[in-house]
Backbone as JSON, one array per atom type, in Angstrom:
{
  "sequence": "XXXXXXXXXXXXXXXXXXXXXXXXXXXXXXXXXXXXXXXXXXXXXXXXXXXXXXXXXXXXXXXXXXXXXXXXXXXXXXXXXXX",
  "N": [[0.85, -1.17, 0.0], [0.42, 1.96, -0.87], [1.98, 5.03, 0.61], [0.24, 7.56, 0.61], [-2.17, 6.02, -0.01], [-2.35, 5.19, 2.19], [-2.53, 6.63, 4.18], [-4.81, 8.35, 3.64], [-6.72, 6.49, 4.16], [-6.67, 5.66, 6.92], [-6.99, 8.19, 7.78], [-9.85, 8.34, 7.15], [-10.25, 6.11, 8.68], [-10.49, 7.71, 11.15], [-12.31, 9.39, 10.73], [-14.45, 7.52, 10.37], [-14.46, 6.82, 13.43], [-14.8, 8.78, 14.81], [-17.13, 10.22, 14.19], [-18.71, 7.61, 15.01], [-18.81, 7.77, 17.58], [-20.12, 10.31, 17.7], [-22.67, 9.61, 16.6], [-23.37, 7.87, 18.47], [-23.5, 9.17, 21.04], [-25.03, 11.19, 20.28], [-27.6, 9.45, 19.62], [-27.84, 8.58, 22.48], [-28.43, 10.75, 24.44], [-30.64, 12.08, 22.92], [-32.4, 10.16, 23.59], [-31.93, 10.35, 26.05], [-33.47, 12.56, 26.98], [-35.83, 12.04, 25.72], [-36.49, 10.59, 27.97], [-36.68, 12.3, 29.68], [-38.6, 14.04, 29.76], [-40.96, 12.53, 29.48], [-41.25, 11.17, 32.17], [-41.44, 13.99, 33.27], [-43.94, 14.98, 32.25], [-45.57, 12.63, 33.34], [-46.06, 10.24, 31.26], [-46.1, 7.81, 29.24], [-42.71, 7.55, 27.79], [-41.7, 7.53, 24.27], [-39.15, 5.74, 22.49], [-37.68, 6.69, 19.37], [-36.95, 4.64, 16.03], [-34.48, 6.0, 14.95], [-33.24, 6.62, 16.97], [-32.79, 4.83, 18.49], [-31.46, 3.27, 16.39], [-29.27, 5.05, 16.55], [-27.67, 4.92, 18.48], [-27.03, 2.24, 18.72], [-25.68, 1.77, 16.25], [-23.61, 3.45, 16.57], [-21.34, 2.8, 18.34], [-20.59, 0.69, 16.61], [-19.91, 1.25, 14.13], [-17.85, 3.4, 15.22], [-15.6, 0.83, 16.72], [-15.56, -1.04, 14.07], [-13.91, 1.08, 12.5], [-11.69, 1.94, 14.2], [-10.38, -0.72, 14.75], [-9.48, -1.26, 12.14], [-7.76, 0.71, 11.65], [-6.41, 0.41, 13.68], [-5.01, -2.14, 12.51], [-3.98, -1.62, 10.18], [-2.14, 0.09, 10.72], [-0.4, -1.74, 12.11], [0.62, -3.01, 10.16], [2.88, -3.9, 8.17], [3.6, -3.75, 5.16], [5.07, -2.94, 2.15], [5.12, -2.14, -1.29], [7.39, -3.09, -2.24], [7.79, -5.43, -0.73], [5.63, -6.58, -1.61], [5.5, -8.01, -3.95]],
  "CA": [[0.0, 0.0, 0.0], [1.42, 3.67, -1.07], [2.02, 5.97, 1.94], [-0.26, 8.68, 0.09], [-3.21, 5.64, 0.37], [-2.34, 4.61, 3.68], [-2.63, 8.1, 4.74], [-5.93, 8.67, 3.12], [-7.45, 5.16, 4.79], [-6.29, 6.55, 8.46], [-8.02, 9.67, 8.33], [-10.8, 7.7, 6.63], [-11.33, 5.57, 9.86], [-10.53, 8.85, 12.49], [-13.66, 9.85, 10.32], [-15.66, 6.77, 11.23], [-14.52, 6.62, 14.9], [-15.28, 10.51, 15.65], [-18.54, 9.94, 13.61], [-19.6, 7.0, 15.74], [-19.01, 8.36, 18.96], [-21.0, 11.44, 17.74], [-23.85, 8.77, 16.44], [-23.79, 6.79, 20.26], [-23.86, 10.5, 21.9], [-26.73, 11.49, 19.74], [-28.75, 8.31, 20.18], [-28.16, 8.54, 23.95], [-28.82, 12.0, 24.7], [-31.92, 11.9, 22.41], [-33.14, 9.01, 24.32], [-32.13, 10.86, 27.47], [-33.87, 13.63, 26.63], [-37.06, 11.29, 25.58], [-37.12, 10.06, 29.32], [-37.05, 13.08, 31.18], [-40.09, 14.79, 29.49], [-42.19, 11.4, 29.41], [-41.01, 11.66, 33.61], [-42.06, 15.74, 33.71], [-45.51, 14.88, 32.03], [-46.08, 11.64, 33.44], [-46.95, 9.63, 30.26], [-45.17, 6.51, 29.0], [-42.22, 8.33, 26.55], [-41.43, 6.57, 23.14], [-37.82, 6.06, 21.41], [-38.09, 6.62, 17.76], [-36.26, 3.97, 15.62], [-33.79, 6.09, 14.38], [-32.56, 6.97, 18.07], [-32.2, 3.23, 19.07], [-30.37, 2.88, 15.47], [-27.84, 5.53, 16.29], [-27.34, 3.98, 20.18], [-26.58, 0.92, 18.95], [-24.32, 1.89, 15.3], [-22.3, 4.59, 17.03], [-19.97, 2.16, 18.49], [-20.17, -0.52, 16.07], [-18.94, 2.01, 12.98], [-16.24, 3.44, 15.82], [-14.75, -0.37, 16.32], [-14.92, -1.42, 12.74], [-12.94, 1.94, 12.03], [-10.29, 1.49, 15.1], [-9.81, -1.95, 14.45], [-9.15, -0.96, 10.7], [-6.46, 1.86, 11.94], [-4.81, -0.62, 14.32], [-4.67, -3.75, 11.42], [-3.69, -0.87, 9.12], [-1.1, 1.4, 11.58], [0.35, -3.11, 12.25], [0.73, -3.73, 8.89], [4.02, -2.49, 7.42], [4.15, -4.57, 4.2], [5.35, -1.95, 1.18], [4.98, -2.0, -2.43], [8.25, -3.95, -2.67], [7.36, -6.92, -0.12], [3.72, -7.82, -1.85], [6.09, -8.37, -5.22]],
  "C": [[0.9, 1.23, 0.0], [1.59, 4.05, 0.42], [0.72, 6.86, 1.6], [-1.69, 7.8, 0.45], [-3.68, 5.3, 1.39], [-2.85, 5.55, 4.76], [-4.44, 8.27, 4.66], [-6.92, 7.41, 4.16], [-7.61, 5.46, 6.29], [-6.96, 7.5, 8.86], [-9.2, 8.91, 7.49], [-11.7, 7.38, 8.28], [-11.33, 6.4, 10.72], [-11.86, 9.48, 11.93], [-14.61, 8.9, 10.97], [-15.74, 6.31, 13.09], [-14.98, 7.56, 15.79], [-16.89, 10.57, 14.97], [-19.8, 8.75, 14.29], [-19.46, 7.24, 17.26], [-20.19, 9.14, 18.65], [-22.72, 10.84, 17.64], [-23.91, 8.37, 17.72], [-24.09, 8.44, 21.03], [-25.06, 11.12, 21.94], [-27.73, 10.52, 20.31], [-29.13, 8.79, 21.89], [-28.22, 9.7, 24.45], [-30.29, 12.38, 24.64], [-32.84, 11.21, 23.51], [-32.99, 9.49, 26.05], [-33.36, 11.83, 28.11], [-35.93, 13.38, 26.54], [-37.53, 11.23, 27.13], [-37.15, 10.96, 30.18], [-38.56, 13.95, 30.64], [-41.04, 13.3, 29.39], [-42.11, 11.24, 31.42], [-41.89, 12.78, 34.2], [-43.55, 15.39, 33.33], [-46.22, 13.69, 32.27], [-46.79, 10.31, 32.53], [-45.36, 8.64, 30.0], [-44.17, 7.27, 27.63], [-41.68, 6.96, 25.12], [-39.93, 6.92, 22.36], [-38.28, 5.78, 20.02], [-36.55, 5.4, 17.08], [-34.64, 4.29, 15.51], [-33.06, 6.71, 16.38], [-32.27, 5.44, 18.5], [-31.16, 3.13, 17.58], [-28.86, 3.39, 15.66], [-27.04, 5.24, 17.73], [-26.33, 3.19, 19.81], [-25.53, 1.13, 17.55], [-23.57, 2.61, 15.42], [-21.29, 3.96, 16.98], [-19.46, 1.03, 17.63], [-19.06, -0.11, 15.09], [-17.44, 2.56, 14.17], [-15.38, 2.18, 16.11], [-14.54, -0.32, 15.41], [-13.46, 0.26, 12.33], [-11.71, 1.99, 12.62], [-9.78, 0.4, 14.84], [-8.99, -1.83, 12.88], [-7.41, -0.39, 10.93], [-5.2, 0.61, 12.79], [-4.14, -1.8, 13.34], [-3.94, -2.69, 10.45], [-2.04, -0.42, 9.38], [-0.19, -0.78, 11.87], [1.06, -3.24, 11.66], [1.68, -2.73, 8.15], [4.57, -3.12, 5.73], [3.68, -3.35, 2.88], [4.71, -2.53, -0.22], [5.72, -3.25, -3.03], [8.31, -5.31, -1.99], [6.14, -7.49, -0.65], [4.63, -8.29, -3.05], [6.5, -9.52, -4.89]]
}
């Protein structure tokens, strides 16, 4: 792998790891947010799909992207060792 693609792949996954934090933060905020006004007005509150979706794919997309960076940032095999 070039340096120039290796580079590009790296800040790729610091994209999907700062992107799924921000997705798990959202979800669970949202959903925090759900339970204190269903609390204040006494009524049963409801999570909407897309707040349980971003709960639960925050951290999955931040692994797959760390795991990527660490197998990536491991892996020192050049241009001239795949030959």
């Amino acid at each position: 792998m070039t340096p120039g693609l290796r580079r590009g792949v790296l800040a790729l996954c610091w994209l999907a790891i700062v992107a799924g934090a921000l997705l798990f933060a959202a979800g669970a905020y949202t959903g925090y947010a759900e339970g204190v006004a269903a609390d204040e007005g006494r009524t049963a509150g409801r999570l909407m799909p897309a707040e349980v979706a971003a709960f639960a794919l925050g951290p999955v997309l931040a692994i797959a992207g760390g795991t990527v960076a660490v197998v990536l940032r491991g892996s020192r095999v050049t241009a001239a060792d795949a030959c």
